[in-house]
C-alpha positions in Angstrom: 0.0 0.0 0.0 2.6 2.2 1.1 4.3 1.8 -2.8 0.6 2.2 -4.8 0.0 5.8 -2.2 4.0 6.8 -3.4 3.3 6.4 -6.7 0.1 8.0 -7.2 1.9 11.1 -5.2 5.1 11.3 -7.7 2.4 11.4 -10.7 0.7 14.3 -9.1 3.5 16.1 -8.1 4.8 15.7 -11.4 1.3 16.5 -13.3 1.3 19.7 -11.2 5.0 20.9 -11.8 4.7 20.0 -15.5 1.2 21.7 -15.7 2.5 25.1 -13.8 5.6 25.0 -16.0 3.8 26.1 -18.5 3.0 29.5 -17.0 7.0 30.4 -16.7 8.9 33.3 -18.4 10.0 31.2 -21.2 10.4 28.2 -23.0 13.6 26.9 -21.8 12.7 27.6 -18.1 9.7 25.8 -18.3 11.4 22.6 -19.9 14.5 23.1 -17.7 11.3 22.7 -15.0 9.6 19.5 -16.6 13.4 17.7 -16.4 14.1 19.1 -13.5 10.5 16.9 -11.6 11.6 13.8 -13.9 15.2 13.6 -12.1 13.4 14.4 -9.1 11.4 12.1 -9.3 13.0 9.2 -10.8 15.6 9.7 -7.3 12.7 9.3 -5.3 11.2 6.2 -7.0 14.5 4.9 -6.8 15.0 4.9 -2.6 12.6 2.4 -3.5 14.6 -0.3 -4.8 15.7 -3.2 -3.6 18.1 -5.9 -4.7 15.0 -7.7 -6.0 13.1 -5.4 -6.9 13.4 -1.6 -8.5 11.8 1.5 -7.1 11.6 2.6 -10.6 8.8 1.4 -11.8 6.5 3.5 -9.1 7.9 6.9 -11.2 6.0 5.9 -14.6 3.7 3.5 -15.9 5.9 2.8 -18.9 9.1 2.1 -16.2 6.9 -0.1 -14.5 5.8 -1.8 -17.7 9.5 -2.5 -18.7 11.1 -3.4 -15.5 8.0 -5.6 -15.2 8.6 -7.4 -18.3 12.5 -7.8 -17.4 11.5 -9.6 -13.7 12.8 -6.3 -11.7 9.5 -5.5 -11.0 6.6 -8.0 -9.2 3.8 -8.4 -12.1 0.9 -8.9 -9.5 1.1 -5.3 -8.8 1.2 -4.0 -12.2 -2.3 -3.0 -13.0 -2.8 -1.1 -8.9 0.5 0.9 -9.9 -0.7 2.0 -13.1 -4.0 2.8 -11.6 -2.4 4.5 -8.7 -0.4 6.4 -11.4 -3.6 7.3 -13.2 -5.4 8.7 -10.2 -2.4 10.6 -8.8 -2.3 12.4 -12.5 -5.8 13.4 -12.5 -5.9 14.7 -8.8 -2.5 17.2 -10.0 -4.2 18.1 -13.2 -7.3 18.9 -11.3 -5.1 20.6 -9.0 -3.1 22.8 -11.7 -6.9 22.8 -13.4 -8.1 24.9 -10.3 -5.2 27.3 -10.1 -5.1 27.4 -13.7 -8.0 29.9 -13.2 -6.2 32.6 -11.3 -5.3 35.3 -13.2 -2.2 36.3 -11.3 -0.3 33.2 -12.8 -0.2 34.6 -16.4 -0.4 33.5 -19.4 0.1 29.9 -20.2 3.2 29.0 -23.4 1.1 26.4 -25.3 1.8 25.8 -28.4 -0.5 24.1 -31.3 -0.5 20.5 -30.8 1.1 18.0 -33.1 -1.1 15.1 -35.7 -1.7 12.3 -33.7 1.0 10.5 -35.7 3.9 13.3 -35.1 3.0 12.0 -31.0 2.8 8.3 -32.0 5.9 8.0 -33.8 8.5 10.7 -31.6 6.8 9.3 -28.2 6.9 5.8 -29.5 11.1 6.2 -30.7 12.5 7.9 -27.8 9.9 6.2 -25.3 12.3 3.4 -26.6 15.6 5.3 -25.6 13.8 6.5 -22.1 13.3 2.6 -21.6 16.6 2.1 -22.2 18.0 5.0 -19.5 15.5 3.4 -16.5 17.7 0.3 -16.9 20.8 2.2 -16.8 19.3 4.2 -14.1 18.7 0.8 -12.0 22.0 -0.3 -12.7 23.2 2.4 -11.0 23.5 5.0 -13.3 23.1 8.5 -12.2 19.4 9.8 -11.7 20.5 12.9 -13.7 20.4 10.6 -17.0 16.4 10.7 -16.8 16.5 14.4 -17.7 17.4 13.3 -21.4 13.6 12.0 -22.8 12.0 15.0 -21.3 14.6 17.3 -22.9 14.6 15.7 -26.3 10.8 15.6 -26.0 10.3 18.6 -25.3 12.7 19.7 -28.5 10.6 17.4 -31.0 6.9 18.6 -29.7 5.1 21.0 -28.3 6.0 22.5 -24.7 2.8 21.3 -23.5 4.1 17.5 -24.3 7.4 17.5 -22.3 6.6 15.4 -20.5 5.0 12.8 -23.4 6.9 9.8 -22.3 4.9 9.5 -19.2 1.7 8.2 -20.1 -0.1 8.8 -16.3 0.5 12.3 -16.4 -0.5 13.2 -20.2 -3.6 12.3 -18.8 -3.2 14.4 -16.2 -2.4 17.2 -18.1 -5.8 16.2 -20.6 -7.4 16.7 -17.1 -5.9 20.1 -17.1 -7.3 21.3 -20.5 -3.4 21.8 -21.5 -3.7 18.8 -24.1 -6.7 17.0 -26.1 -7.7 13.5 -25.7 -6.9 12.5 -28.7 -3.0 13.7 -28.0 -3.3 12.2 -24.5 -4.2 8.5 -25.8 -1.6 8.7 -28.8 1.3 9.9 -26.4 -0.1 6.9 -23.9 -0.1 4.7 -25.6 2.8 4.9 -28.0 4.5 5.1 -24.7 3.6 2.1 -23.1 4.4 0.3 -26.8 7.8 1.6 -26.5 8.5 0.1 -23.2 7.6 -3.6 -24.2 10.3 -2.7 -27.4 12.9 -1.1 -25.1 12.3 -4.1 -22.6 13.1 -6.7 -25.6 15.5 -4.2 -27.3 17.9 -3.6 -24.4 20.4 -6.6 -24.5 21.1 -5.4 -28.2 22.9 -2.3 -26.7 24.2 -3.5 -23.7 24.7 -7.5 -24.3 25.5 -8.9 -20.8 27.6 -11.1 -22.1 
């Protein structure tokens, strides 16, 4: 229980900072921000870890997909994380929803949103590479390295989608009115797609033999 409450609390937290972000001064500040939660987050997740088992997975559903299918993660609490994940989202975009209102925050940097398959295929490739960096990450890799999808995200779509590769909180931010449904689904589930690859892809770039 403790885990499933953590989890749902990093997807909030993260739904809110990436939500707010996009009320700062300028682009790069708000996408220094959105990188800035990931790392933050992904150190968090990781006090979590065991020798068993990774923290990980309770930072992002598509983690906890991958380190699921590779045994560092138990599979009987797969679908309660995800949901966890899910509900944490919507109570931060609710959250940044609610504050969105308040005039004193300025206005917010959104951009026009991509076609649903710009967000299919650029989530879906370097949802493969952010795969790849959670498993470097749980090998002891520095935390820092899970500032690279967010930044190359947010370089290859809109502002808004910075934080694509996490498909909890593009719901979250749906919830928000920041992104459509439509965006929010694409993003998810290209996502999620690109964990199972990254998951069977990984030993091609990092043999352990």
């Amino acid at each position: 229980m403790r885990k499933l409450v953590a989890a749902a609390l990093f997807a909030a937290l993260t739904t809110f900072v990436v939500a707010m972000s996009l009320r700062a001064p300028d682009a790069t500040v708000a996408l220094l921000a959105v990188a800035g939660i990931t790392v933050l987050v992904t150190w968090f997740a990781g006090q979590h870890s065991t020798e068993e088992e990774s923290g990980l997975a309770l930072a992002n559903p598509a983690s906890a997909v991958a380190l699921t299918l590779v045994g560092r993660s138990n599979s009987a609490t797969i679908f309660p994380l995800i949901a966890s994940q899910l509900i944490g989202a919507v109570v931060g975009g609710f959250a940044a929803l609610g504050l969105g209102l308040d005039s004193e925050l300025g206005d917010t940097l959104i951009w026009s949103e991509p076609t649903l398959l710009a967000t299919g295929i650029v989530v879906g490739v370097l949802g493969v590479v952010a795969t790849w960096l959670i498993f470097a990450i749980d090998q002891q890799v520095s935390e820092a390295y899970a500032a690279i999808p967010p930044l190359l995200t947010g370089a290859s779509l809109p502002l808004s989608l910075g934080s694509a590769l996490n498909p909890a909180v593009v719901f979250g931010l749906a919830t928000a009115n920041l992104i459509s449904w439509d965006v929010a689904s694409v993003a998810a589930v290209a996502g999620l797609l690109a964990a199972v690859v990254g998951a069977y892809t990984v030993n091609v770039i990092s043999p352990t033999d």
